[in-house]
N, C-alpha and C positions, 0 to 999 in steps of 0.2 A: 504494500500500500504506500501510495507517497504521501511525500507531507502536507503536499494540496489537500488531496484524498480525505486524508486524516482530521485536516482542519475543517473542509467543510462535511466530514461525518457529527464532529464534535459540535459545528455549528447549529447542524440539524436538530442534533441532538436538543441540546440547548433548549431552542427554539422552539421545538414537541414538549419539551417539559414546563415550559414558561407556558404556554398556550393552552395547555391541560389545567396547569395546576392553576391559573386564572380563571378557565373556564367553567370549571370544578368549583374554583371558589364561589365566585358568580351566582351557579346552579347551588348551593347550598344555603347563601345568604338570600337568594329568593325565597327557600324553603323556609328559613329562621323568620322572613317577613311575614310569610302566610302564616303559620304559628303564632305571631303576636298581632297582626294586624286586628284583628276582631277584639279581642280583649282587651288591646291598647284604645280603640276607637278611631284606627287609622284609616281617615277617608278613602284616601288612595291606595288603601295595603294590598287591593287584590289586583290592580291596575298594576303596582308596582311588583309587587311578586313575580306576575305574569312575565314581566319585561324583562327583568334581573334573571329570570332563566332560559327564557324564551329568546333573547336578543340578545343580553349581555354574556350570558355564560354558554349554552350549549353550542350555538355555531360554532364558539371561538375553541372550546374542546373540541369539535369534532375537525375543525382545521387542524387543529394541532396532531390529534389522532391521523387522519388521510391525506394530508395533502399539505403539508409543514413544509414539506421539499419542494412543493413548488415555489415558494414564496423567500424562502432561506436568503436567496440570493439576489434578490427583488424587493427587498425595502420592505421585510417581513414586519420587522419591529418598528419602521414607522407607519403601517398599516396598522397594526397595535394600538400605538398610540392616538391614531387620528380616530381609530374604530373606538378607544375608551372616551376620549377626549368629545365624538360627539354622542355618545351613552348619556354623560355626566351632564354634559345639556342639554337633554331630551330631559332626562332625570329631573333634577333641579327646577329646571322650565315648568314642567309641568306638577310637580311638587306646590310653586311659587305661583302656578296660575299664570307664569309668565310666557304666554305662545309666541314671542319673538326670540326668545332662546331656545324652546324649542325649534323652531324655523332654524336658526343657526347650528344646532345639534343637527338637526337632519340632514343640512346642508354638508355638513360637515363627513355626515354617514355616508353619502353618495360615494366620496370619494372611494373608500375602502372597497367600497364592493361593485362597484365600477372597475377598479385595480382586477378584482378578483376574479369578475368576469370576464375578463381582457386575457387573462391570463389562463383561465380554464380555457379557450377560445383557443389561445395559442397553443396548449399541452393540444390540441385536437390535432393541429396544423402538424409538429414536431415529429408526436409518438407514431400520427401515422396509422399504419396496420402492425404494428407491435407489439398495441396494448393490446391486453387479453379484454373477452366481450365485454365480463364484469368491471372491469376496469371502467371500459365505456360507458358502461352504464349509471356506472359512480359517478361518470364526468359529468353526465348527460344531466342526471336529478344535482349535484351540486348546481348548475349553471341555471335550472328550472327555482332550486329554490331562492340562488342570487337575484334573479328577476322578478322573482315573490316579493323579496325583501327590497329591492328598489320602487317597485313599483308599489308596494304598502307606504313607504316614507311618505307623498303627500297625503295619504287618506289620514295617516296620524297627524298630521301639522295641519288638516281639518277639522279634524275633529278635538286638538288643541286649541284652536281657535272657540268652538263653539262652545267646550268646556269651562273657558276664561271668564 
């Protein structure tokens, strides 16, 4: 193995472990919300539960889990960043009743998974007839639910608005 090799197995690595164990964390602290939301009196607690596992943690585990290697080397971890960074304004925004930070959180979400899809797009171009069917088929439902997930962003930043 060379020392390339090496560095980006390590980076992988890395990268699978950071993205699980966020995504993990994510999906558990949504769990701890719905457990307290009702008896704390927390208006948003089922709103927000949903989101912390549903958006903020389980994608980002199962990126980590399938397809960590595609991103490794493609600005993995400022996808990361930009994917928490508009979470926590989606979050917040809506928390605060403030639908213009949500608007900027979402905005902000586009990017990520625009990346993502771009990228799933190009693994199609690449692998070719390589990839085995199921491979495909992974490719094919990630890219379905990336378009899910863009195409849900303004229905939320609607219905933020109407919320407010």
């Amino acid at each position: 193995m060379t020392r390339v090799s090496v560095q980006e197995d390590s980076s992988l690595a890395l990268m699978q472990r950071w993205l699980m164990l966020i995504g993990g964390a994510f999906v558990l602290l949504g769990g701890a919300v719905a457990a307290v939301a009702s008896p704390l009196g927390i208006a948003k607690g089922s709103w927000l539960s949903a989101y912390l596992v549903l958006v903020a943690g389980v994608p980002v585990y199962l990126v980590g889990q399938f397809i960590a290697h595609w991103i490794v080397g493609r600005g993995g971890w400022a996808l990361l960043v930009g994917w928490y960074l508009g979470n926590t304004a989606v979050v917040v925004g809506s928390l605060l009743s403030f639908p213009l930070l949500v608007d900027l959180g979402g905005v902000v979400l586009l990017v990520p998974l625009v990346i993502m899809l771009w990228i799933a797009l190009q693994q199609g171009r690449i692998a070719g007839s390589t990839r085995s069917r199921s491979a495909e088929i992974g490719r094919l439902l990630l890219m379905a639910a990336l378009v899910i997930m863009i195409f849900s962003i303004p229905v939320g930043l609607v219905l933020a608005h109407i919320r407010a």
